[in-house]
N, C-alpha and C positions, 0 to 999 in steps of 0.2 A: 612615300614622302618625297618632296621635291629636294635636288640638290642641292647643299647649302653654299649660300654665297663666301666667293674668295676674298680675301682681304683686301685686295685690289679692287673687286667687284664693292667693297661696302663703302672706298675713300672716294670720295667727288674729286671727278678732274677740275682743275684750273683754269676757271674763265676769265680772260682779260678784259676789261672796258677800252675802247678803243674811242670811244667818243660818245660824248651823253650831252643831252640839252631837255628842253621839257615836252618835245615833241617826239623823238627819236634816241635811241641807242644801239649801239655799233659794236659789239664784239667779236675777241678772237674764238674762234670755237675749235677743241681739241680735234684732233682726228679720233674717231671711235665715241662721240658721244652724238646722240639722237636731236635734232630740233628741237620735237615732242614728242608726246606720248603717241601710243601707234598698238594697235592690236597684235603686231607681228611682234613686240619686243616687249610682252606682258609682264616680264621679271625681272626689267630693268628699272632703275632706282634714280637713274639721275638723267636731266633732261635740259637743253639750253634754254627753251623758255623759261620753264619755272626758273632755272637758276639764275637767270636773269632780272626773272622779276625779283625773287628775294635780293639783290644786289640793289637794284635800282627802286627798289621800295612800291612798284605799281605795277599793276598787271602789262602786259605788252603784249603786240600781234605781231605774228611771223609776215613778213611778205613777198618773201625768196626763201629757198632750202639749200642746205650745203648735203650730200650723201653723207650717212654716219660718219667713213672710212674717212672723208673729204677734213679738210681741216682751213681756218683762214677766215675772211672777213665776213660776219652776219648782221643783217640791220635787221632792226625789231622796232616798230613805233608805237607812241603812249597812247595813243588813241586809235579808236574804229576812224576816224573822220580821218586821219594823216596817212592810217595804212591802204587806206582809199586810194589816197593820192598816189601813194607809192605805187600799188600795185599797177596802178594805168600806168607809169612810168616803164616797169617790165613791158607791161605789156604793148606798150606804144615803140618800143626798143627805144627808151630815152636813155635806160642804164648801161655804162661800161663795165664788162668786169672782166678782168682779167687773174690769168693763172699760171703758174709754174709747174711743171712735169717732168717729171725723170722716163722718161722711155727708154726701150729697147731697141739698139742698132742706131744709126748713124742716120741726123738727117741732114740732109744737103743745103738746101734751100728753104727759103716763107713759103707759103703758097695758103688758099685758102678752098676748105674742101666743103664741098657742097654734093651732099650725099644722104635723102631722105629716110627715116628712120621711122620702122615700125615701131608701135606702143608696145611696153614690155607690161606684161599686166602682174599683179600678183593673184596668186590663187584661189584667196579668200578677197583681197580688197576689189577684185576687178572682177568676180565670178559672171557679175550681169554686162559685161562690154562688150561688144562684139569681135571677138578675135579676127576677124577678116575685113577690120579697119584699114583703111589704105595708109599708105607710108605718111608720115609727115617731113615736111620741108627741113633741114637741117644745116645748119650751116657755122663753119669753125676756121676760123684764120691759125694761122701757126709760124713759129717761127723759129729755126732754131739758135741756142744762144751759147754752149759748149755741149764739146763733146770729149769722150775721154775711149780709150781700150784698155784692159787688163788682161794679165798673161794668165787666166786661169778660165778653165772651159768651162760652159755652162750649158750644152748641147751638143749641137755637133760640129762646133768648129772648137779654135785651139783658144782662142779669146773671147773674149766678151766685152760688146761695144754699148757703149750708152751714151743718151743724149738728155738733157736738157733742152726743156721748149718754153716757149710763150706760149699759152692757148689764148684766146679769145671768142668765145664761144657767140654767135649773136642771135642763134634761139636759142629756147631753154628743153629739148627733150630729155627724158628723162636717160641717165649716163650716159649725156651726150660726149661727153671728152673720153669718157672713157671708149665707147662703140665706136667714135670718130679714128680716134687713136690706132685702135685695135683694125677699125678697116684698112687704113695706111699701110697695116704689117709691123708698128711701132706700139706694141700694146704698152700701157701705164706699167710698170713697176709695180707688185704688190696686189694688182687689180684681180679679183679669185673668182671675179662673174667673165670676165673677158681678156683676160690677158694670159701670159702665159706661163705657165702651171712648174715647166723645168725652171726658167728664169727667178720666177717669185724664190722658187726652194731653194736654189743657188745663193740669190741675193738672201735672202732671210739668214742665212746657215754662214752664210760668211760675213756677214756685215753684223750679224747678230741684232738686227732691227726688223720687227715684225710691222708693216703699214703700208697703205695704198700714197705712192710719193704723188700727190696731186695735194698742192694749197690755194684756195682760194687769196691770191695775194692781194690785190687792188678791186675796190669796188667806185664808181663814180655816177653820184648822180643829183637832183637837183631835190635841194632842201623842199620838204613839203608843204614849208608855209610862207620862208620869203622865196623862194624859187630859186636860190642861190645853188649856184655850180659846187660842189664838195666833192672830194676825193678822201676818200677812207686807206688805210694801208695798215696789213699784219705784216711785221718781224718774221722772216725765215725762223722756225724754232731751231732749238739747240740741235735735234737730231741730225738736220738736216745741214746744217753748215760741220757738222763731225764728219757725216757721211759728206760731202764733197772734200774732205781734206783724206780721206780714204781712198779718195777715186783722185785726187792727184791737182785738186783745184786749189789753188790759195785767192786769198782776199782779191789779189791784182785780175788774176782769171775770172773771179767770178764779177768785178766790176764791169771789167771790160767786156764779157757777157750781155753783161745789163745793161751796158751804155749801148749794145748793138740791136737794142728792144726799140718798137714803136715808142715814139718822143713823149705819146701820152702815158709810159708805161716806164713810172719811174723809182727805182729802191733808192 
């Protein structure tokens, strides 16, 4: 018999409405909860779609994805005909999104890396693609916005450095911030497909918080029926303004952090 579900497992996370009209809605989506349903997570129980359409009383279409672990801004539209529009907007790179990151080690400088990425396939969903598919185009701006060091080792030095980034991703392969990240030598915090493995355990074990630190902060793009310019924004969650006050960040630090982000990229 199958294992039974935890009690954690049977309470629906907390989806936020972040903006709603009769064409589109916009919510915060937790970290650790699915878009939709998916052959790989047959035992799971709760899903941003549906939970969304129960909120919003109508069915909706996805027309971007956040990774499970990922958490932050998701737009969903009421119609096939709007999520149309939307989707050419991805795909035309008309949408801005931007994101925040907790990495590993210290980064110096912006700079924007341009570094092609093979399709990661999965086992059963990709069984028929051609694994010797050539790299795709990749490309992720970055920036760093604080950094901090603690006096306690996490490998083989005597401290342990971390950064905070801007990402800006401007194609969409799949864990692209995170493989982006990880090529730099700056792997995501928490990241257990690519990042690193002592660092996660350290921080999980001392911080007592189990998650991949990447939010989908800011998404911007243009209304799909008057064509209007809109910008969306999720709230840092509780977790993560706890954890910066851990690591030695107060309000003024992390302001001043984020006043030194691209001027389109604003908390």
């Amino acid at each position: 018999m199958p294992d039974s579900l935890s009690d954690e497992q049977l309470q629906p996370p907390e989806i936020k409405i972040l903006f709603e009209d009769d064409d589109i809605v916009v919510i915060h989506k937790p970290a650790g909860l699915l878009v939709h349903r998916s052959y790989l997570a047959r035992r799971e129980r709760f899903f941003a779609m549906q939970m969304t359409r129960d909120l919003v009383g109508c069915h909706v279409f996805p027309v971007h994805r956040l990774d499970r672990p990922t958490s932050g801004v998701l737009l969903f539209a009421k119609s096939s005909e709007m999520a149309n529009v939307l989707c050419e907007q991805f795909a035309s790179k008309q949408v801005d999104k931007h994101y925040l990151a907790l990495v590993r080690g210290h980064i110096l400088e912006a700079g924007l890396l341009d570094y092609a990425l093979k399709q990661e396939f999965d086992e059963l969903g990709d069984k028929d693609v051609d694994p010797n598919k050539a790299a795709q185009e990749a490309q992720t701006s970055y920036q760093p916005l604080l950094t901090c060091e603690i006096p306690f080792p996490s490998g083989r030095y005597a401290t342990s450095r971390y950064c905070l980034v801007h990402l800006t991703p401007h194609t969409g392969r799949k864990h692209q911030l995170r493989r982006h990240m990880a090529h730099l030598r700056h792997p995501i915090l928490g990241d257990t497909t690519h990042g690193d493995g002592k660092q996660n355990r350290f921080f999980r074990e001392h911080f007592d918080i189990n998650r991949l630190w990447l939010i989908a902060k800011k998404l911007s793009f243009n209304h799909p029926r008057t064509g209007k310019r809109m910008s969306v924004e999720a709230e840092l969650e509780t977790e993560w303004l706890q954890l910066f006050g851990q690591l030695g960040w107060g309000d003024s630090d992390l302001d001043a952090g984020l006043d030194a982000a691209p001027s389109q990229f604003i908390c």
